[in-house]
N, C-alpha and C positions, 0 to 999 in steps of 0.2 A: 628444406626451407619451410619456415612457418606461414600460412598464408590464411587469411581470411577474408571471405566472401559474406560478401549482407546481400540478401535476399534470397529466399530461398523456393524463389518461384523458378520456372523454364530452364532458364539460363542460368540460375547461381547454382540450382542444384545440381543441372549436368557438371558446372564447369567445378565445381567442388569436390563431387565422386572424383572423376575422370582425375580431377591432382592429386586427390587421397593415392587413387589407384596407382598414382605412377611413383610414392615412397613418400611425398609431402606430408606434414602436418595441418590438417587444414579443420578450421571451426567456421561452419555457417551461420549467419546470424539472421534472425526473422522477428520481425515485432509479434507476430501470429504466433501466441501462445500453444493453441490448439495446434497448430500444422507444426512445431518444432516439438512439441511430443508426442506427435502420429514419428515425425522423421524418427526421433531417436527409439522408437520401437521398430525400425525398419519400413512401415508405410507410406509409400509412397502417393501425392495428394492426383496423381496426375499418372494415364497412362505411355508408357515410353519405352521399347522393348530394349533389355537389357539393365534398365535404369535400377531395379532395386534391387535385383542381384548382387551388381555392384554397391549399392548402400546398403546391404547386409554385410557382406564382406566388409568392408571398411570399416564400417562401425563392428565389426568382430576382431578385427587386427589392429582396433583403434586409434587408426588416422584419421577419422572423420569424427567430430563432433556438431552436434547441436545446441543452438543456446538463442537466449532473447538479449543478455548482456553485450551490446554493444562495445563499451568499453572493455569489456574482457577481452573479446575477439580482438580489439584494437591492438592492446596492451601487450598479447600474448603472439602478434605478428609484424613479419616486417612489411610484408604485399597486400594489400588491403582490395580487394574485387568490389564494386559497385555495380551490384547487379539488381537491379529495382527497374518496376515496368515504368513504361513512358509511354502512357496511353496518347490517344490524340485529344486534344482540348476542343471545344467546340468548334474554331475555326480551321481547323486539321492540323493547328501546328503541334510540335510537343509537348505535351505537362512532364514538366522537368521540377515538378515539388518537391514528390519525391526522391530523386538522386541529390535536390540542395539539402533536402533536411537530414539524408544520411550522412552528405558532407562534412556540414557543420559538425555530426555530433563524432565524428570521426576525428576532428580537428581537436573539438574538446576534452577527446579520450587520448588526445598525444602524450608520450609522456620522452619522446625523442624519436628520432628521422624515420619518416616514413614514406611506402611510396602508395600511392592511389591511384590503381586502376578502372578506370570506368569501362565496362562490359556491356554496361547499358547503349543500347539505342538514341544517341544523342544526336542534337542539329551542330553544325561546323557552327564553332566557336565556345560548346561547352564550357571544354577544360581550362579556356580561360577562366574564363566566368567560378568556378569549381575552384582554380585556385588563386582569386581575388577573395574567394569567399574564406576559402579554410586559411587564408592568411590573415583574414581577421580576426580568428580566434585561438592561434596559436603561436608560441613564439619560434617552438620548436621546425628544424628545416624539414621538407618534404620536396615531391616532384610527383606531377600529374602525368598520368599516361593513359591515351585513348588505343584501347584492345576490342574492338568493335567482333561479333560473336558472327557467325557463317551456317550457322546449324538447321536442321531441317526437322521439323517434326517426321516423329518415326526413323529417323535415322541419326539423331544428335551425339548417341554416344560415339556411335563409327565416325560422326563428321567432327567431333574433339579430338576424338585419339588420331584419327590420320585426316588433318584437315589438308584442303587444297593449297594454303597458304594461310601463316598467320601475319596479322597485321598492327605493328608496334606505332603508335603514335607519339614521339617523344625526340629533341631537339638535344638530350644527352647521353651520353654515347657510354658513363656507365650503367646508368639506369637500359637502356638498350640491350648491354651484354648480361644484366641480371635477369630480362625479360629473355633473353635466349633461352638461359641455362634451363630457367623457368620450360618454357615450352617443346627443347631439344628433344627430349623423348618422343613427342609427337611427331616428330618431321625427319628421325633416322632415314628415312629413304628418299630424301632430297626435296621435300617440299618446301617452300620459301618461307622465310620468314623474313618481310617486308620491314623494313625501318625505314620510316618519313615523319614528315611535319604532325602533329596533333590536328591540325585543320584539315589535312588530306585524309588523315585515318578515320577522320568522323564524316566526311564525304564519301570515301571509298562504299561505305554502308548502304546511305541512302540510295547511290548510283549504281551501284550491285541489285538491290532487291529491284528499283524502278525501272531497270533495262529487263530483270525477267520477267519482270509485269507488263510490260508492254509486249513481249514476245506474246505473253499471254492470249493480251489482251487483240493486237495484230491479227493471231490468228484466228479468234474468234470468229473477227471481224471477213476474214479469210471463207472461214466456214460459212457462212450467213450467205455470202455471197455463191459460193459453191451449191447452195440450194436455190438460187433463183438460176443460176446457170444449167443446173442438170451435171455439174461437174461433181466430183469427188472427193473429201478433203483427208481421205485416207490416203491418195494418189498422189495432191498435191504437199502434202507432209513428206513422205517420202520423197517426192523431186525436190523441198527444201533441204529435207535434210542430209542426205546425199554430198550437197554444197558440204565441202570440207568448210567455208568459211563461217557457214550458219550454224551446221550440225543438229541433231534432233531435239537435244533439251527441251523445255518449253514450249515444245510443239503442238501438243496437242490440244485440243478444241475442247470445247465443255460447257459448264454454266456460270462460267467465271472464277476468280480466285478467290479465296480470303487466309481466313489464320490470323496470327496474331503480330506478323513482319508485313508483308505488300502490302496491305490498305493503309495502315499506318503513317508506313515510310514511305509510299508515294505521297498520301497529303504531305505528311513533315514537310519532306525534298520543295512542293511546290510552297508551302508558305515561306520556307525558308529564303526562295529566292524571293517570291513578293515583297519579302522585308527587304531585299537589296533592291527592291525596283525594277524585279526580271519575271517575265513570264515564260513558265517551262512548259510551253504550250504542247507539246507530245507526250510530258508527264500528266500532266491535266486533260490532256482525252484518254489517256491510259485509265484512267480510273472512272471519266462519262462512259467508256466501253464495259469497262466491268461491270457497273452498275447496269447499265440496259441489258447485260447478258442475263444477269440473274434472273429476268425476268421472260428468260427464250421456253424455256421450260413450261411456263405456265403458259403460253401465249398461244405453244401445240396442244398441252390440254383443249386449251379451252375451243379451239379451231377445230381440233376432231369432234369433238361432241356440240358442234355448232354454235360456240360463243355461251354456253351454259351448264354451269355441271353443280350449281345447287341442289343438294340431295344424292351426288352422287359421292361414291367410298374411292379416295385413290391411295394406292401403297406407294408408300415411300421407304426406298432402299439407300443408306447413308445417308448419314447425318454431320460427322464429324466432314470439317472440311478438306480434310484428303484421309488415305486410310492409313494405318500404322501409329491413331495418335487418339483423344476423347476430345481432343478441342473442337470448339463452336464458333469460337470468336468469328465473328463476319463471313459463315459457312454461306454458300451456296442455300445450301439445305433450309436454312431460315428463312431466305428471301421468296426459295422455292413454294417452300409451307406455309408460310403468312398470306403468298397469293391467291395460296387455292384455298383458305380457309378465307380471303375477302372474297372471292366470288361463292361463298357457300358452300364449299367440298366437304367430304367428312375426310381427317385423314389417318390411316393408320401407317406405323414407321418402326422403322429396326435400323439398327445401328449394333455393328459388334463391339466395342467400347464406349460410343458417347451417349449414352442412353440415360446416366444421372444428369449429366449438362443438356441432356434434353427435357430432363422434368424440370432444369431450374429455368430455363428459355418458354418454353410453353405450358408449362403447367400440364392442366386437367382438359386442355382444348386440343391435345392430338391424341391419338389411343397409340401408348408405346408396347409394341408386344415382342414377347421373346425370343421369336425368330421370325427370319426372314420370310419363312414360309407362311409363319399364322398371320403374319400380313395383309399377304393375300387374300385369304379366308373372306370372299365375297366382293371384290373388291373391282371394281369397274374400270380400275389400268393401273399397272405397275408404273413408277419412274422410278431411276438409279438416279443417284445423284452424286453417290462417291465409290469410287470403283476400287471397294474391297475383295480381295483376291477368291474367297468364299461366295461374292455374287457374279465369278467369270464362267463354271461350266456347273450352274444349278442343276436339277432336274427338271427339262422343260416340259413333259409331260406334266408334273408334278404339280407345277406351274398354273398351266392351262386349267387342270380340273378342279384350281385352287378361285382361280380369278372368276369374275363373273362373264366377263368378255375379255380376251386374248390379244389384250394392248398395251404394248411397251413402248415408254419413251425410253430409250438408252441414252442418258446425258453424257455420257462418260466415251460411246462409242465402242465396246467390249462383245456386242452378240453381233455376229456376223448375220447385214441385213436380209440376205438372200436366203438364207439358211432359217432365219426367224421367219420367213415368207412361207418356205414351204413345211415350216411345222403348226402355218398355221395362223401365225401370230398377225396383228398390224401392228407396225414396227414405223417408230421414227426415231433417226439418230440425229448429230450434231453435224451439221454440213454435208448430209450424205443424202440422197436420192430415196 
C-alpha cells in the first residue's frame, strides 16, 4: 500500500518506519527543511532505541522516503497519516492549527479519493471539523479516520509493532477493512483491532493517558502520606498491586509525570469537557497533584539543610523525563532544577541522552557534565530524578569520596534505604521512612 505520513516528529516518524518496515511504501512529509535532510541521511532528530536502525534500513530497501513536498506525498498515496503535534494552548485546551493547515493543504493536493488519518492527539469532535474543512476545498471523495497512537517513549517501536490494541475510528466498514489490512501484521497474535465511532476513538485517547495519570498522581499522593505515617509505600504498592483488579502499572511514586502525552492530554480532556459545561473534577486534581509533586524533591532539599541551601552545589541525576528517551517536555527534572536554582543552589547534572535539550532548556545556569560521577565532584547532595538503569547499582563508595557530604534524595526510590544507612549515606526516598 502507498501511504503517507506529514509530520515527522515522535509519532509520524515511528509510525512511518514501523510501515516501511512491514513491505508498505511509505514518504514522510515535514515542512522542516533541515530535519528531512538530517532524516534522508539516516539521522535521527530524537533519541528512541531501535528507531534508526530501522530508518537505515528502510531507506536502504527504499520504502521509506523523505520529502517537504506535500502534494507529492499526497498524490503518490492512497492513506494519508496526520501526524503533527497538538501542543496545549494557553488555556490547556489543544492547538489544533496545525493538523487544520495540514488538512487543508492535503485537500488541495487531491487529485482523487483519499482517506485521512489523524494519528494526532485530537479533542472528540476533530474529524468532524477536519472534514467540513477538507470538503471545502475539494471536490474529489475522501473519508476521515481517527487512529489515536499508544506509544511510549523508549519503547514506541515495540509498542507499534505489537501494540495492545489498535483503534479505528470510522462509521465505514470499507474504509474499516482497509485499516485492518493496513495494521494486520501488527496484531498476528490476536491483539484487537477496535472499530467504533470517530468520537469514541478520539476519547478512547485522552481517557487512556488521564486514568494513568491519575494512578500516577494517586499514588504520589499515597506516598506523601505513608511518610507522615511511618508506613511504607514500597509495602503498600505491592498490597495494591497484588489486586489482580489494580495490578502494578503506574504504581510507583516519584516526582511527578511529564513527557509530551499526560500533561497535555489531561488538560485537553478537562477543557474539553468545560466546553460542554462538565467539570472532570478527578481529571483536574490529577494534574493540581502533579504539579505540587514536582515540587517534593526540592522541599527535602531544602528541609535537610534547614530551609537554605544558597551557595551550596547539588548533583542532579536525570533529566529526561523518564529513561530510554532525550525528551524534556514537562520533565520533573525542570521543575526540580528551577527550584533549587530559585533558592540559590549551584546545580550540576547528567543525563545519559537529554543533555542537548538540556542546554536548550537552561542554558549556561546549570553545569552539564559528562558523567554521572563528575557530578558529584564536590557536591553537597546527590538527587535522582529519573531512574536510568546505569544509576541503579553505581559505585557507592565511589560516590561518597566524590560528594562533599553523603546525601541522597532517591526520587525514583532505586537504593535500598536501609542499606544506603549503613554505607553511610543520609538517604531520603519518596514515601519511605
Amino acid at each position: 500500500m502507498r501511504i503517507c505520513v506529514v509530520g515527522a516528529g515522535y509519532v509520524g516518524l515511528v509510525a512511518a518506519t514501523c510501515l516501511a518496515d512491514s513491505g508498505h511504501d511509505v514518504v514522510c512529509v515535514d515542512s522542516d527543511q533541515a530535519r528531512i535532510q538530517a532524516l534522508g541521511g539516516g539521522v535521527v532528530p530524537f533519541y528512541e532505541p531501535g528507531l534508526k536502525e530501522l530508518v537505515e534500513r528502510n531507506l536502504g530497501e527504499e520504502r521509506l522516503a523523505f520529502t517537504t513536498d506535500l502534494e507529492d506525498g499526497v498524490r503518490r498515496s492512497l492513506v494519508i497519516f496526520i501526524a503533527v503535534g497538538t501542543p496545549s494552548a494557553e488555556d490547556g485546551s489543544a492547538d489544533l492549527d496545525a493538523v487544520f493547515v495540514v488538512a487543508e493543504g492535503i485537500a488541495r493536493a487531491m487529485d482523487s479519493y483519499r482517506i485521512l488519518v489523524t494519528k494526532s492527539t485530537v479533542p472528540v469532535g476533530t474529524s468532524g471539523r477536519i472534514r467540513d474543512l477538507v470538503a471545502r476545498h475539494t471536490r474529489h471523495e475522501f473519508d476521515v479516520v481517527s487512529n489515536p497512537e499508544f506509544l511510549k517513549e523508549g519503547a514506541a517501536v515495540e509498542d507499534f509493532q505489537r501494540p495492545d490494541r489498535v483503534i479505528v475510528g470510522t462509521r465505514d466498514v470499507r474504509v474499516a477493512e482497509i485499516l485492518k489490512e493496513l495494521y494486520s501484521p501488527f496484531c498476528r497474535t490476536g491483539r484487537p483491532i477496535l472499530v467504533m465511532d470517530p468520537e469514541s476513538a478520539e476519547l478512547t485517547k485522552y481517557a487512556a493517558n488521564a486514568l494513568l495519570a491519575a494512578r500516577i498522581s494517586f499514588m504520589n499522593e499515597v506516598a506523601n502520606l505513608c511518610e507522615r505515617v511511618g508506613a511504607d509505600v514500597n509495602r503498600v504498592r505491592e498490597g495494591l498491586g497484588s489486586d489482580t483488579r489494580i495490578g502494578y502499572p503506574f504504581l510507583f511514586p516519584g516526582p511527578g509525570y511529564g513527557g509530551s502525552c499526560f500533561p497535555k492530554d489531561v488538560r485537553a480532556l478537562v477543557q474539553t469537557a468545560r466546553a460542554h459545561g462538565l467539570e472532570l473534577e478527578l481529571a483536574a486534581a490529577t494534574e493540581r497533584v502533579n504539579e505540587r509533586q514536582k515540587r517534593v524533591l526540592v522541599e527535602k532539599v531544602l528541609a535537610h539543610f534547614g530551609g537554605e541551601v544558597r551557595g551550596r552545589t547539588v548533583a542532579v541525576w536525570g533529566l529526561a523525563f523518564k529513561p530510554k528517551t532525550d525528551d524534556m517536555r514537562e520533565a520533573p527534572a525542570v521543575a526540580v532544577i528551577e527550584g533549587l536554582l530559585e533558592e540559590g543552589a549551584r546545580v550540576r547534572a547528567y543525563d545519559p541522552e537529554a543533555m542537548e535539550a538540556a542546554r536548550r532548556v537552561f542554558g549556561a545556569r546549570v553545569e552539564l557534565c559528562p558523567t554521572n560521577y563528575a557530578a558529584l565532584e564536590g557536591a553537597d547532595a546527590l538527587v535522582v530524578v529519573t531512574e536510568w538503569s546505569e544509576f541503579r547499582r553505581p559505585n557507592f563508595d565511589r560516590m561518597k569520596a566524590l560528594l562533599a557530604s553523603p546525601v541522597v534524595f532517591d526520587g525514583r526510590n532505586i537504593y535500598p534505604p536501609a542499606r544506603m544507612r549503613e554505607l553511610g549515606y543520609t538517604y531520603y526516598g519518596i514515601g519511605v521512612a
